[in-house]
C-alpha positions in Angstrom: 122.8 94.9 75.9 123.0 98.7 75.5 126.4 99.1 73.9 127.6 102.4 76.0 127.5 100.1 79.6 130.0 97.2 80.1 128.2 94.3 81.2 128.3 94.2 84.7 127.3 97.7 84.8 124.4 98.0 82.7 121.8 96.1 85.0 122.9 97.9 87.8 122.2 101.6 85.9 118.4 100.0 85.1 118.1 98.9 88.3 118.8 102.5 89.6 116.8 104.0 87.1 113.8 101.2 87.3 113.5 101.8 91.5 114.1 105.5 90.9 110.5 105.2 88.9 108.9 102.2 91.5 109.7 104.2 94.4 107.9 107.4 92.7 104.8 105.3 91.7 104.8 103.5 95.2 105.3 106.7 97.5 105.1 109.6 95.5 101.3 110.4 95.7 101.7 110.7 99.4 102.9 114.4 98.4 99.1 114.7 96.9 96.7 113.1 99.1 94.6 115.6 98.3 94.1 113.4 94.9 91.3 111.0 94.0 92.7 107.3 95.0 91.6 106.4 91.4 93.9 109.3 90.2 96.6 107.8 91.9 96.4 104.3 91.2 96.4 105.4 87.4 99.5 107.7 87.5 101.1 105.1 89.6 100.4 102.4 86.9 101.4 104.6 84.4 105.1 105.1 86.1 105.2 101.7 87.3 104.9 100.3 83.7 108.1 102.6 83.4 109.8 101.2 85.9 108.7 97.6 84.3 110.3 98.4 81.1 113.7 99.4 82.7 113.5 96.3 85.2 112.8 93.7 82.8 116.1 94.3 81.0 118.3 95.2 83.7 117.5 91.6 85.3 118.1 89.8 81.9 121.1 91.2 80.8 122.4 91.0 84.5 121.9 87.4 84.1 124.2 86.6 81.9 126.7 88.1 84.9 125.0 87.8 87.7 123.5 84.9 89.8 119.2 84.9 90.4 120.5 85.8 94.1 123.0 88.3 93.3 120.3 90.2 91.4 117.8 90.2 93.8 120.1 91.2 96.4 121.5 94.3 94.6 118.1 95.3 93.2 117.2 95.4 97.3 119.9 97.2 98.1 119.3 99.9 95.5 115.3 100.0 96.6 116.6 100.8 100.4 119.2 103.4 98.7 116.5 104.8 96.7 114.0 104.7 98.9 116.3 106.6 101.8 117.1 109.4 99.3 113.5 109.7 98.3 112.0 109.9 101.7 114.9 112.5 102.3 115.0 114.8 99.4 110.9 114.0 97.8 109.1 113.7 101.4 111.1 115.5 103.9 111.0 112.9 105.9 114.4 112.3 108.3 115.5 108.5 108.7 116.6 108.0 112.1 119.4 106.3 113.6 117.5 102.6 113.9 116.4 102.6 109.5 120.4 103.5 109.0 121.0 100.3 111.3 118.4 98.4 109.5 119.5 99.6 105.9 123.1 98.9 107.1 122.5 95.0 108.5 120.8 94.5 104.8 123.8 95.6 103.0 126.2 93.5 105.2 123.9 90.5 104.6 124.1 91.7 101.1 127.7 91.6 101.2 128.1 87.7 101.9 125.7 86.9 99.2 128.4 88.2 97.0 131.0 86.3 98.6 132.0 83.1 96.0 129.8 81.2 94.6 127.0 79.6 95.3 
């Protein structure tokens, strides 16, 4: 467990930083489709074994806090965050009113699976 992050806050930070790099090797060579899909699949690899890397700790350190569920649930939540601020501020692409709806009925489900335990 990296020693500067308490333990309930450390898998959260990878998670961040882990969908920060999936979203960018999922989406990012939209920006250059111009690129050979071979190109692509490569560079996307190559940031997705990043994103592995930060993943793979952040869910087993959060383990020994969280619940299976509970992981899963925040690491969704922080791929829709993510993804929302990419498609924003990478793409330039607006989310309309009915994603905000959609992200927002997630993170209320989201909500009860924190609720007590399981």
């Amino acid at each position: 467990m990296p020693a500067i992050l308490s333990q309930p806050l450390a898998p959260i930070v990878l998670l961040v930083a882990s969908n920060v790099f999936m979203t960018f090797a999922w989406y990012g060579h939209l920006k250059h489709k111009s690129a050979p899909l071979w190109a692509a699949i490569l560079v996307s690899w190559g940031i997705a074994l990043v994103e592995y890397c930060l993943a793979v700790p952040a869910n087993r350190y959060g383990s020994a806090v969280y619940s299976v569920a509970q992981l899963k649930t925040m690491q969704e939540v922080i791929t829709l965050g993510v993804f929302a601020a990419f498609s924003i501020l990478y793409l330039r692409e607006p989310l309309g009113w009915n994603y905000l709806v959609g992200f927002t009925l997630i993170a209320a489900g989201a909500f009860f699976i924190f609720q007590g335990k399981a």
